[in-house]
C-alpha positions in Angstrom: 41.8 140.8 164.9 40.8 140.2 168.7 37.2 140.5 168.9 34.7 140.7 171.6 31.1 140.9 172.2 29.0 142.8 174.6 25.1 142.3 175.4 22.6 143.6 178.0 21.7 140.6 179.8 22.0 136.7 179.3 19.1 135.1 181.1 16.5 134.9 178.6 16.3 133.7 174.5 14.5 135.9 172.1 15.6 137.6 168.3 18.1 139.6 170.1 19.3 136.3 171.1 19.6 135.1 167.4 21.4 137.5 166.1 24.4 136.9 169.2 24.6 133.1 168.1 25.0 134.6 164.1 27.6 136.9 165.2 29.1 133.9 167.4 29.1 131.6 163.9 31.0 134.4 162.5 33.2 135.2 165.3 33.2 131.7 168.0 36.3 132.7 169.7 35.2 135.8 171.1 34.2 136.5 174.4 30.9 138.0 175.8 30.6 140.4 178.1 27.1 141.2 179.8 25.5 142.2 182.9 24.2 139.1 184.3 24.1 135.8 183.4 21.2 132.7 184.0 22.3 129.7 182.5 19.2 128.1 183.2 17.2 130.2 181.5 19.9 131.4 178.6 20.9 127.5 177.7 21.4 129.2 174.0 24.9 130.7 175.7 26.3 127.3 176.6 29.4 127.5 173.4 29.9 131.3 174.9 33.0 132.3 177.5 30.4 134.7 179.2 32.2 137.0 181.7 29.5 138.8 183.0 29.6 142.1 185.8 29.6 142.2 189.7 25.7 142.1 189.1 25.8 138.8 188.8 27.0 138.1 192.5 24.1 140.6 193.7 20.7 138.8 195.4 17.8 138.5 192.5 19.6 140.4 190.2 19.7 137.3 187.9 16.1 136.8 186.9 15.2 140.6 188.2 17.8 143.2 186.8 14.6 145.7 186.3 15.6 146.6 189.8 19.3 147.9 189.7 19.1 150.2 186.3 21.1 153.1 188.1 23.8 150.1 188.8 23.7 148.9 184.9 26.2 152.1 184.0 28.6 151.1 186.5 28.8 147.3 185.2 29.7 148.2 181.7 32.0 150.8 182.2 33.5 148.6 184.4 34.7 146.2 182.1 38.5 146.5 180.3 38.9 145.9 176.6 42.5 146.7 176.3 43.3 143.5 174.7 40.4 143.3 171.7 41.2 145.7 168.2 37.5 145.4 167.8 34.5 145.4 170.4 30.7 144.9 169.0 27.6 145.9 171.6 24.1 144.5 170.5 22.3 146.1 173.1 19.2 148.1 173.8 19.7 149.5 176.6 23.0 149.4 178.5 25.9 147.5 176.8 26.9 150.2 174.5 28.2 152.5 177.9 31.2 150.5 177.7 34.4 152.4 177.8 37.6 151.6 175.1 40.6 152.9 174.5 41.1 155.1 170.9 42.7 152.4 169.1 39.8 150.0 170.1 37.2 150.3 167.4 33.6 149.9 169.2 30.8 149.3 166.8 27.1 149.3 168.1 24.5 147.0 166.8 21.7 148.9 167.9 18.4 147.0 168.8 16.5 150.6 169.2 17.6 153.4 171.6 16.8 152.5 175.2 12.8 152.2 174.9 11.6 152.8 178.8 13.9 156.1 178.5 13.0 157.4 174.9 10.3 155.5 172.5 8.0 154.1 174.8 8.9 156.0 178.1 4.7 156.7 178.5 4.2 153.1 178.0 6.3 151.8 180.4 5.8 154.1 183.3 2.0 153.7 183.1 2.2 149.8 183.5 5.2 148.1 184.2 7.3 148.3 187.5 9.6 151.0 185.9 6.9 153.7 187.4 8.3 153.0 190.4 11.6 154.6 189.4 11.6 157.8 190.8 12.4 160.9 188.7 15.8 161.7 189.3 17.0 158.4 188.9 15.3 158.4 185.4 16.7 161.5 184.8 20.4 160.4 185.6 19.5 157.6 183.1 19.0 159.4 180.6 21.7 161.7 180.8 23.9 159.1 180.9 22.7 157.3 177.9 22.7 160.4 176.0 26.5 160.3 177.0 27.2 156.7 176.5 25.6 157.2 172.9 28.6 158.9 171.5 31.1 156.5 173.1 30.4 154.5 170.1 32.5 154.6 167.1 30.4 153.3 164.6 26.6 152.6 164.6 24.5 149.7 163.3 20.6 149.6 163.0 18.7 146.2 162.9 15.6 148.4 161.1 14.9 151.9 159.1 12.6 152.6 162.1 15.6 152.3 164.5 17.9 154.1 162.2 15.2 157.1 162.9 15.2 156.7 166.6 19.4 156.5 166.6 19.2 160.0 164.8 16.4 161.6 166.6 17.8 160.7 170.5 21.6 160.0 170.1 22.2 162.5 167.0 24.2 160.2 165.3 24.2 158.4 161.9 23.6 154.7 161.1 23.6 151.8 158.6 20.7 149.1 158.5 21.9 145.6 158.5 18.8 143.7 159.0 18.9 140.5 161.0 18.3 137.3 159.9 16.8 134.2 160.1 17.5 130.3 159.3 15.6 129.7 156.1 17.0 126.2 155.5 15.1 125.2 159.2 12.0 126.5 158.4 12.0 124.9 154.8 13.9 121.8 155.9 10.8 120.3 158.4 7.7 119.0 157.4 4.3 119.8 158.7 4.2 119.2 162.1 2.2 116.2 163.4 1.8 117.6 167.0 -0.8 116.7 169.1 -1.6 120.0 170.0 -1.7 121.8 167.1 -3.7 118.6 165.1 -6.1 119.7 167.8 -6.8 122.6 166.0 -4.9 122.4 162.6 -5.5 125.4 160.3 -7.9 126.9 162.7 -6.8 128.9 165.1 -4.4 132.8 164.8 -1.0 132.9 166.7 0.9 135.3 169.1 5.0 134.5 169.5 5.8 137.3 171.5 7.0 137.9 175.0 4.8 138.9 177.3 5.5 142.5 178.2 3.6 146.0 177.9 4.4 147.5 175.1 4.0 144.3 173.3 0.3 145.3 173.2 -0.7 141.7 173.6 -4.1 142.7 175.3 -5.2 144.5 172.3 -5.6 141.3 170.6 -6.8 139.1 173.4 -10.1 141.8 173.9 -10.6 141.6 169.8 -10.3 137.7 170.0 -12.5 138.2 173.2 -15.2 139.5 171.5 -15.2 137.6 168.2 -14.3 134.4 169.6 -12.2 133.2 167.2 -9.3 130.8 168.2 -6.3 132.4 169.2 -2.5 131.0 170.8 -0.2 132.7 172.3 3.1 131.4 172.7 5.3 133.4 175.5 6.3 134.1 178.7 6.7 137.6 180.6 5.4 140.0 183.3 2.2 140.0 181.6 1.3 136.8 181.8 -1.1 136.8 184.5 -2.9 139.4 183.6 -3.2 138.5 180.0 -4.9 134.8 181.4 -7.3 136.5 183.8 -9.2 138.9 180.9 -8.6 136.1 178.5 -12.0 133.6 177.0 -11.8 130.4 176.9 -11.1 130.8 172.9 -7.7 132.0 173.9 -4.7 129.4 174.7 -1.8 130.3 176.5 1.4 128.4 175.9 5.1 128.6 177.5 8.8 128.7 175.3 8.3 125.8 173.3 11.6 123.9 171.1 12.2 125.1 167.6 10.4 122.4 166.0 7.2 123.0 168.2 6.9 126.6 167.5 7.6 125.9 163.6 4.5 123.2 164.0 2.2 126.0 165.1 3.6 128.2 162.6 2.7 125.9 159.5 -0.7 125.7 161.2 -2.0 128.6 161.8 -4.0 131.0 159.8 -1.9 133.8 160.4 0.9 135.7 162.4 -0.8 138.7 164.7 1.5 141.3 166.0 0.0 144.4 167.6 3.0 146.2 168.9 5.1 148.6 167.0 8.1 146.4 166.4 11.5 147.3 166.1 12.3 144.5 163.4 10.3 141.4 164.0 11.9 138.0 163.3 8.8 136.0 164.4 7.5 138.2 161.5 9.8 136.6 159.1 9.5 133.5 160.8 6.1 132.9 159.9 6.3 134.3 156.4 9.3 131.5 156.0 6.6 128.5 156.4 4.1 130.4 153.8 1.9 131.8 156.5 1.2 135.6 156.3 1.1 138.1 158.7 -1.6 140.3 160.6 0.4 143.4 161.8 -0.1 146.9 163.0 0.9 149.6 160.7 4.0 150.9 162.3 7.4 150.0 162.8 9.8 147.4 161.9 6.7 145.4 160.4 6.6 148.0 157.5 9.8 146.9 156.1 9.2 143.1 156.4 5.7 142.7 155.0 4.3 143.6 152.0 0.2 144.6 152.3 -2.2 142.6 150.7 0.9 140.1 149.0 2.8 138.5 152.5 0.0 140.0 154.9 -2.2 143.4 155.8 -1.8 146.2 158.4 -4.5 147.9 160.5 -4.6 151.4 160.8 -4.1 152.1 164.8 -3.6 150.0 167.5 -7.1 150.2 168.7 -9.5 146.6 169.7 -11.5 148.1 166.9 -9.0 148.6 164.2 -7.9 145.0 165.0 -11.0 143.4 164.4 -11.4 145.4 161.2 -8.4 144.2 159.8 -8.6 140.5 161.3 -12.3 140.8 159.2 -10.6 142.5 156.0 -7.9 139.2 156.1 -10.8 137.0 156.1 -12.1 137.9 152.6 -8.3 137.6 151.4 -6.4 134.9 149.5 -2.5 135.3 150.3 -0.1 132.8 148.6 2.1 131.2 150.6 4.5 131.0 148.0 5.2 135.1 148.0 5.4 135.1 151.9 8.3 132.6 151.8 9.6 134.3 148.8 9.6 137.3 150.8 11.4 135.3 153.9 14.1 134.0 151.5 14.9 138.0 151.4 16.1 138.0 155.0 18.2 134.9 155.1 20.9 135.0 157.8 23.6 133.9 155.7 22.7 137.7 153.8 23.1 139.1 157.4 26.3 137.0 158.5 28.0 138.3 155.1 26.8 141.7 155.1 27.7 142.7 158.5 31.1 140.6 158.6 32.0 142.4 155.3 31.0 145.6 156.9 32.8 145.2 160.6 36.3 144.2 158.0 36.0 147.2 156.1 35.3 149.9 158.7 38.4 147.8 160.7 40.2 148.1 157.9 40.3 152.1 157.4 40.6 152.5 160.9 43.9 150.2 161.2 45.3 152.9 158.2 44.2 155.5 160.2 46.0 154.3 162.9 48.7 154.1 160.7 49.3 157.6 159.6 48.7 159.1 162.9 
């Protein structure tokens, strides 16, 4: 069975990014296709044959593909797959527009429907430099990934609360396979002894998030703002600057760190804060993994990974106010970290790697027979 793998973009490391190395443990000899491709910023690719599109040869397009979406159709669907039996998209936006032939079985690992046209289209034409798209052009986008949607032979959701969003703008059926995380790495290291986080060991609430709108990260600086309470947040994005300039001193802003550095200010922080409405969450898991619980808002992927008042609390809407209710309400509680890792332990990869590769051989498997009697 010749497999390949398709992605968005390769020019930055985040879950989505996780879950492509998994699938490349499973699978190492197959290819992957994407867009563009940075290896200075996506060093994670190295052990990949990436074969990315003509984007890659276009001016900026690298680090800035925000600026040719009405061009991100014609890459994928410019690609051949005539040689593979099996192609697998993880994508959340373009990468599942690719075009097969019948016998090649294309399966969808769906990240969530393409936000900036669907779930969060409000959010991101408000603030980010999509609202400079005009109309029609977001308009052919959508028709086209309303198209592209049923080009797929067989969908995957990472989440319940992308399973919805598959059914409610493509109109097609999914199965969850939630994605994973290293338990053994997070169990394996001792507590940090970093000089930045000794600094402020056990003290201080923590952001891992990048730094984009919809992330909602300024909700939490403006309720950290006003009760001054210690607060890091590790990321980099558009965002950036104007998270710094409305920040207080109380608030600490820190770039991608390695693996072992971010695990050192997991272990040592009070708790995990994420204000957006998540499609999944690994850093959710991540920090339930080292026994530190997590502050989140009540919607989303976060529903299905934390369990209230046990592995961490919710507040209501995602409001400065609501925030600082809830960050109050987690003050007067007493989490174990012994049920957040227990709960961690629930999403280990290895359960994802077998799961999904059981999954990909079965459905290959009916096809092929299909094949057969036709």
């Amino acid at each position: 069975m010749k497999v390949a793998l398709v992605y968005d973009r390769v020019n930055k490391f985040g879950g989505a990014e996780r879950v492509l190395l998994a699938l490349h443990e499973i699978w190492p000899s197959a290819p992957l296709f994407t867009s563009v491709y940075h290896p200075k910023t996506a060093g994670w690719a190295k052990d990949f044959r990436v074969i990315p599109s003509f984007l890659n040869k276009l001016p900026f397009a690298r680090n800035h593909h925000e600026l040719f979406p009405w061009l991100m159709p014609l890459a994928f669907e410019g690609f051949e797959f005539d040689e593979f039996d099996l192609v697998i998209s993880i994508t959340s936006e373009f990468a599942k527009g690719i075009i097969t032939k019948p016998e090649t079985l294309h399966f969808c690992y769906c990240l969530t429907p393409t936000r900036y046209l669907w779930s969060g289209c409000n959010s991101y034409f408000r603030s980010s430099v999509f609202k400079f798209f005009s109309s029609p052009i977001i308009s052919y986008l959508k028709k086209w990934d309303q198209i592209a949607s049923q080009r797929v032979d067989e969908y995957l959701a990472i989440s319940e609360t992308v399973q919805t969003r598959i059914k409610k703008y493509y109109g097609r059926d999914s199965t969850v396979i939630y994605p994973g995380i290293n338990i053994r790495k997070f169990k394996s290291l001792k507590v940090q002894k970093h000089k930045k986080v000794q600094k402020h060991k056990s003290n201080f609430f923590l952001i891992v998030s990048r730094l984009v709108p919809y992330k909602k990260i300024d909700l939490a600086v403006k309720a950290f703002n006003q009760l001054g309470w210690p607060l890091k947040i590790i990321g980099t994005g558009s965002e950036l600057r104007k998270l710094k300039k409305i920040a207080e001193s109380n608030i600490e802003f820190l770039d991608q760190l390695t693996d072992k550095e971010l695990i050192g200010y997991y272990q040592n922080c009070h708790a995990l804060i994420m204000p957006q409405d998540e499609d999944f969450g690994l850093v959710c898991l991540e920090a339930q993994a080292v026994g530190r619980p997590v502050i989140a808002y009540k919607g989303g992927g976060a529903l299905e990974t934390v369990i209230k008042d046990k592995t961490g609390i919710f507040f209501e809407e995602q409001t400065v106010d609501s925030l600082i209710k809830g960050l109050k309400e987690f003050k007067s509680l007493k989490l174990k970290p012994e049920d957040c890792q227990q709960q961690a332990k629930k999403f280990n990869v290895k359960i994802f790697k077998r799961e999904f590769k059981n999954f990909i051989e079965n459905q290959w498997q009916k096809h092929r027979k299909k094949l057969k009697l036709k």
